[in-house]
Residue, then its C-alpha position, 0 to 999 in steps of 0.5 A: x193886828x188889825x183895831x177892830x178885832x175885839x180885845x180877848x183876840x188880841x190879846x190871845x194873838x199878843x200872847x202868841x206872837x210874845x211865846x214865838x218870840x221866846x222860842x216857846x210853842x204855847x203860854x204854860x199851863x197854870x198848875x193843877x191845885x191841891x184838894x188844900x188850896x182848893x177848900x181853902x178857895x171855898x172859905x175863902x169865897x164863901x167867907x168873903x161873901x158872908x162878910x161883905x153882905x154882913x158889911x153892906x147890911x149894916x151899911x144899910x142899918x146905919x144910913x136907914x136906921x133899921x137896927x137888925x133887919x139890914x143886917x139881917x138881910x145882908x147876912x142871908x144874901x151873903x149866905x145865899x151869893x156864898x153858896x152861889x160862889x162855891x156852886x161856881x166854884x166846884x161847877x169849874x173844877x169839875x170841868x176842868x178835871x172830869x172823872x175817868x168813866x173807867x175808875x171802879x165804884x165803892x161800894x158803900x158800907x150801908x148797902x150790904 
C-alpha cells in the first residue's frame, strides 16, 4: 500500500487483503431492507431535521431575542432540508433496486 494512495483506495484495498485473508472471495453485502425500516428511515430523517431546525431557531430566538421569528424560520428550514433529505433518500433506493422493464402496468380504476 503505497502513502499517496488517497484514503478510500486504501481502505477498499485493506478490505480486500482482510477478506483474502479469511478465506473470503468479496466484503458481504449489506441486507436488502423491509418497506418497514424504510419508512421508518424517512421519519426518521424528516423528524430529525424539523427538530433540529426547530432547535437552532429557537437557539437564534434566545441568543437575538427575536421571540417567534427564528423559530419560525428554523422550522421552515427543517421543513425544507427534511424533504430534501427524503428526496435523497428515495433517489438512493431507486438506485439501488431499479424497477424491472418487464413488470405488467395496472391499470388505474379512474381510466376506464
Amino acid at each position: 500500500m503505497a502513502d499517496n494512495d488517497p484514503p478510500e483506495d486504501a481502505l477498499n484495498t485493506l478490505r480486500r487483503r482482510v477478506a483474502e485473508a479469511r478465506g473470503e472471495s468479496a466484503p458481504a453485502a449489506p441486507p436488502p431492507q423491509s418497506p418497514a425500516s424504510l419508512a421508518m428511515r424517512f421519519g426518521g430523517e424528516f423528524g430529525a431535521a424539523i427538530i433540529v431546525g426547530a432547535l437552532l431557531g429557537y437557539g437564534a430566538d434566545v441568543f437575538l431575542h427575536t421571540s417567534p421569528w427564528g423559530l419560525l424560520i428554523g422550522l421552515m428550514l427543517g421543513f425544507a432540508a427534511g424533504i430534501v433529505n427524503i428526496v435523497r433518500v428515495a433517489r438512493a433506493y431507486s438506485q439501488a433496486h431499479p424497477v424491472d422493464p418487464n413488470t405488467p402496468s395496472v391499470q388505474d380504476d379512474e381510466e376506464d
